[in-house]
C-alpha positions as CSV (number, residue, x, y, z in Angstrom):
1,X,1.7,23.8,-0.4
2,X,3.3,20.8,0.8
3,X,4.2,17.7,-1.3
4,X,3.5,13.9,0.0
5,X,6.5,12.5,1.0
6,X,5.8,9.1,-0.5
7,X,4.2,10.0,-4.0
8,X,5.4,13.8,-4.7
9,X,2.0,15.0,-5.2
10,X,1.3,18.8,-3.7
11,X,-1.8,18.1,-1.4
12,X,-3.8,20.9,0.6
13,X,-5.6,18.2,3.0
14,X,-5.0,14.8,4.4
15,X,-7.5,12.3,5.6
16,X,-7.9,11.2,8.8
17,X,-8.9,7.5,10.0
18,X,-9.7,6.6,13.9
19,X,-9.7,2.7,14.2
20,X,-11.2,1.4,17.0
21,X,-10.3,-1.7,18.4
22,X,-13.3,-4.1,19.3
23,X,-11.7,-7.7,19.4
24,X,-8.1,-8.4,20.1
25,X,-5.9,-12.0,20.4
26,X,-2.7,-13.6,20.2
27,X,-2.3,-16.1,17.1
28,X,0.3,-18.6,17.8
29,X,0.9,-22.4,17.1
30,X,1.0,-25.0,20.0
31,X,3.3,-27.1,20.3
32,X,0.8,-29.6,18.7
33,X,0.9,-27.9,15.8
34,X,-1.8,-26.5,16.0
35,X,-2.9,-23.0,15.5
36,X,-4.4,-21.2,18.5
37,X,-6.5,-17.8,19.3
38,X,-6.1,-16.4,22.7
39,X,-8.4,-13.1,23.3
40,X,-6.7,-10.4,24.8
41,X,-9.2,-8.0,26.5
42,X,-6.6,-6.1,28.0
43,X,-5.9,-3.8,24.5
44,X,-9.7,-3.7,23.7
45,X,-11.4,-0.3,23.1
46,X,-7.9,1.4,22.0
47,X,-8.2,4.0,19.2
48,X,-5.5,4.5,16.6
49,X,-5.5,7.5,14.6
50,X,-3.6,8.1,11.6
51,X,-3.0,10.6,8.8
52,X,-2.8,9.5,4.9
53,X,-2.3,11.3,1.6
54,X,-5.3,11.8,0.0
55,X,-3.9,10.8,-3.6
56,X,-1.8,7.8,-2.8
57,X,-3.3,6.7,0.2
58,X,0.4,6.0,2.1
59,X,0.1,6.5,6.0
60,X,1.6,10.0,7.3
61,X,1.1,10.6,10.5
62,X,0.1,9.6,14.0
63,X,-0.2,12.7,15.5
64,X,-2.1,15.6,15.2
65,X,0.3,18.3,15.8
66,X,2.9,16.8,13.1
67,X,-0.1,16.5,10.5
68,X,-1.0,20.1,11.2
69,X,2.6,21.2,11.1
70,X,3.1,19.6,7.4
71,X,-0.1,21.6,6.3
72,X,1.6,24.4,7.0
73,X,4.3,23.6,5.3
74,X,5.1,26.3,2.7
């Protein structure tokens, strides 16, 4: 059984999170000043995936083939 890299722990799982993007800008201040939010539609309805240690929560993996090949870890 593999241990977490982050927290030692041996772990038989992990848990899996898909974010979806819905709403996406650029903060940045003017040169007024003042602070501005620009939407970017371009990066909306982008998934991101990612792999964490169920005990201490720390983020693994992105991908599916290295989660699966640490699972098999002896």
């Amino acid at each position: 059984m593999p241990a977490c890299p982050a927290c030692g722990t041996h772990i038989d799982s992990l848990d899996c999170y898909i974010l979806d993007t819905s709403e996406t800008y650029v903060l940045y201040v003017d040169g007024y000043g003042r602070v501005v939010k620009q939407y970017d539609d371009s990066l909306e309805g982008i998934s991101i995936r990612f792999y964490r240690c169920p005990e201490c929560k720390n983020p693994l993996f992105t991908e599916y083939e290295d989660a699966v090949n640490f699972l098999k870890e002896l």
